[in-house]
N, C-alpha and C positions, 0 to 999 in steps of 0.2 A: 166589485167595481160598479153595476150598474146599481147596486143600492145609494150610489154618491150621486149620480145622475138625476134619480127617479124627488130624490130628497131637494136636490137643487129645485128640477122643476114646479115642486109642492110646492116652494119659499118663493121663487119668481110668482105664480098666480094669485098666491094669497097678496102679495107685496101689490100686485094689479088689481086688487079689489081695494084693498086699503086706497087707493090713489084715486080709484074713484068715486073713494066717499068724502075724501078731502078737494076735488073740484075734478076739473076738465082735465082729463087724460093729455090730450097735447099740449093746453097750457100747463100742466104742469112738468111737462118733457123739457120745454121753453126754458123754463124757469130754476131748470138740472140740468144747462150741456154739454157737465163734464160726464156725467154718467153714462155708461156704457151695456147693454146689458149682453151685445157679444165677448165683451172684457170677464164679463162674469163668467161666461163658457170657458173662456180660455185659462184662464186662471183655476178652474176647477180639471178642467184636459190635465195640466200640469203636475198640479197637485196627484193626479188619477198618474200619471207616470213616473212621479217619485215616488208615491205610496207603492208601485211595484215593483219598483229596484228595490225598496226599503223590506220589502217579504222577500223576495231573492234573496237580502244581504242575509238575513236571519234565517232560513234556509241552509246555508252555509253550503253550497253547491261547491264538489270537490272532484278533481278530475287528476289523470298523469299520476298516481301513486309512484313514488323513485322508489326501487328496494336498494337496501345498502345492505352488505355482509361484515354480521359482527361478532368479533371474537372475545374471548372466553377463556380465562385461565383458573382451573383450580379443580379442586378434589371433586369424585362420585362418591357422593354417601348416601346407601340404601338402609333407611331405618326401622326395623322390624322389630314390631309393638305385638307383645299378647295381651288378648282380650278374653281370654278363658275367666270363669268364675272366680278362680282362685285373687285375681288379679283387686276384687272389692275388699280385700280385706283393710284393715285401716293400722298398719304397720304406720300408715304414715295419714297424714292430713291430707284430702277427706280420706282418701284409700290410695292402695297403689297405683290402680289404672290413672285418677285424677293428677297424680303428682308425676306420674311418669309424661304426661297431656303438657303438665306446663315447665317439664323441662325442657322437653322437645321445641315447645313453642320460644321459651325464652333463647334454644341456641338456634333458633330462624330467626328470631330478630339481630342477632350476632352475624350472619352469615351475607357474605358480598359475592365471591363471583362464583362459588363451590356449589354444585347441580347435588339437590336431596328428592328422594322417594320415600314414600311410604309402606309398607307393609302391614297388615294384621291377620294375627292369624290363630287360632284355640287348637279344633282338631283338626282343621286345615286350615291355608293360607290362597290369600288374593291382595293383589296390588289396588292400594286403597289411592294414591298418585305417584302417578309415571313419574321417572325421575323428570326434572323440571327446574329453572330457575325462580318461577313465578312463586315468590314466599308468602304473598295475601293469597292465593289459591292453595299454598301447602298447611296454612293457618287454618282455613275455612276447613277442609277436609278434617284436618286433627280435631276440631271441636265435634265432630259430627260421630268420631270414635266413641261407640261403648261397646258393652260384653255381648249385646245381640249384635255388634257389627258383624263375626261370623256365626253363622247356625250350631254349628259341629261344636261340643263342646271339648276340650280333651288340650293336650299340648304337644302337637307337632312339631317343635323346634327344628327339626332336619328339613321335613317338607318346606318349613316359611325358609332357611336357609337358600336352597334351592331354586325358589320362586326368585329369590332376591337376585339370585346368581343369570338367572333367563331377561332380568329388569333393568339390567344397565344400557345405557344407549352403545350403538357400534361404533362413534367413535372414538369411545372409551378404551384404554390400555395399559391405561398405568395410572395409579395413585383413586385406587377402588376400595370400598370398605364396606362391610357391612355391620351392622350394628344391632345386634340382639337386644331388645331390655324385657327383662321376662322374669319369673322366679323360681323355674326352672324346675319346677313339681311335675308330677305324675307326664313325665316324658315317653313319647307314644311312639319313635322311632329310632333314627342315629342319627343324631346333630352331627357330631365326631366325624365319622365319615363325610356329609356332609360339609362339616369346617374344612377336611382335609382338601376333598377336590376343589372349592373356593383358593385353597393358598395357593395348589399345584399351577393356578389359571392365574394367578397374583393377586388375588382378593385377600386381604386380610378381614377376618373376622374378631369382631371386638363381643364382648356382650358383660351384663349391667345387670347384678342380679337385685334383685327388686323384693323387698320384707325380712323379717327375722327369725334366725334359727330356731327361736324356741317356738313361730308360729302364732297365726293368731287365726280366731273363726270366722268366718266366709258370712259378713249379713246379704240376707237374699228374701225378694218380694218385697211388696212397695210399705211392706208395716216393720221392715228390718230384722225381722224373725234370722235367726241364724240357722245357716246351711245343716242338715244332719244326713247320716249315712240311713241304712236300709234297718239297721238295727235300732233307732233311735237316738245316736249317738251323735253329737256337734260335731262338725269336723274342723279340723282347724289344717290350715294349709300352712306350710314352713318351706324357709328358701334352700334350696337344695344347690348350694356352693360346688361341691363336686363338677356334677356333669357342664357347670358352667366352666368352670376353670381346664376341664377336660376341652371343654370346644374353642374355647380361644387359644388354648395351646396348638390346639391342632391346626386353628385359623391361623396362627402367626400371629395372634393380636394377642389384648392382653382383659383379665378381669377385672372390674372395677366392683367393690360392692356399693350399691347407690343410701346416700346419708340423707338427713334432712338437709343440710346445709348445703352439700355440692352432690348433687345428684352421680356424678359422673362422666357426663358427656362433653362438658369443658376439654378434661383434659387430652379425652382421646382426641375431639376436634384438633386440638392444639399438635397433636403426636402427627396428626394426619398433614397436617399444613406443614410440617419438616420436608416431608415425603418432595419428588418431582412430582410438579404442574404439570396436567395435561391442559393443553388446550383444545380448544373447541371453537366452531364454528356455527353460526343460524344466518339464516336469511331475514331479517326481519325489515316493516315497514318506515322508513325514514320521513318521511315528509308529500306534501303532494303540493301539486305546480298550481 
């Protein structure tokens, strides 16, 4: 503000020099008197207090937040993604981890009032996001998924089980699911049991076996060299349907094997939205005064 002052003052003096190279300072006052040059003051005052409501208004000063409580109906689905090696193989376009990336992603763009988590997990598991409505925050997260998302290389199935089982929120009770998609190789504990305690709590488990029986080879390191064992040998990873169909029986849910065309998760969404609605409640911010 005082740079509007100091600018004025400059323009007034020069203007009083100009004035007295064109003649006499009071004749020429005489001969101008409408001019004012307190009018000039006060016109610049003015201007100097609109210009600072005018920064306040843009500012956006906000005060009084109202919280309003809003509810919520619809399913917990905890989705539990392997990220083991095995997962690059390229059963499918680019490989399995990337196609399992954009199924997920395509049924968050499908999903309205149903609260989804994350999971990943190789030779152990951790909660990649908390169950949540927020579907641009469960997007972001899914993209940031690869095979170093966990260190441990191996397939825990039971332990990510588990995890899933401690990650529902408390006022969840009914109409809970969990969702395996994995391919179900070189299995390092009991899913099974695992599935079982999930059903006995009413968790149904679903799971979504991901590549083909006959197997394909694991490429690895950044020249695509394919994966080999200790003897020199490629390995080639294959979906091991069994223990899959074992843990959804046990889960109460049911196996889907995932295609090109319909990955799988459609339908159980759909299976799941039969079920009863829980509802739910959040605190959230409505407006401010």
């Amino acid at each position: 503000m005082p740079f509007f002052f100091v600018i004025q003052a400059v323009v007034l003096k020069i203007r009083k020099k100009r004035i007295r190279k064109f003649g006499d300072e009071a004749l020429v006052s005489r001969l101008m008197p409408s001019y004012s040059e307190g009018k000039t003051w006060i016109r610049l005052v003015l201007f100097s207090i609109g210009f600072i409501f005018f920064i306040i208004g843009l500012s956006r000063p906000q005060i009084g937040a109202r919280l309003k409580e809003h509810e919520t109906k619809g399913a917990e689905i905890m989705i539990v993604l392997d990220v083991s090696n095995s997962m690059l193989a390229e059963d499918y376009s680019p490989n399995r981890l990337e196609r399992a990336k954009l199924a997920i992603s395509r049924l968050v763009d499908k999903l309205r009032d149903e609260r989804i988590g994350l999971i990943v997990f190789a030779g152990n598991s951790f909660v990649q996001l908390p169950i949540t409505t927020d579907y641009v925050s469960a997007k972001m997260f899914l993209n940031s998924i690869s095979t170093e998302s966990v260190p441990v290389q191996g397939t825990a199935m039971g332990d990510a089980i588990s995890t899933a089982m401690k990650s529902f929120s408390l006022q969840s009770e009914k109409s809970r699911a969990v969702i395996v998609i994995t391919d179900g190789e070189n299995n390092e504990d009991d899913p099974v049991s695992a599935a079982q305690q999930a059903a006995e709590l009413g968790v149904r488990v679903f799971t979504i076996g991901v590549g083909s029986p006959e197997g394909k080879p694991i490429p690895y390191g950044p020249d695509g060299e394919l994966m080999k064992d200790r003897e020199g040998n490629i390995v080639v990873t294959k979906l091991d349907e069994k223990i899959l169909e074992e843990v959804a029986a046990a889960g109460e849910g049911a196996y889907i094997r995932a295609g090109n065309a319909e990955f799988g998760l459609n339908p159980i969404i759909d299976e799941l939205k039969q079920l009863e609605e829980q509802q739910f409640r959040s605190i959230v911010f409505e407006d401010f005064e």
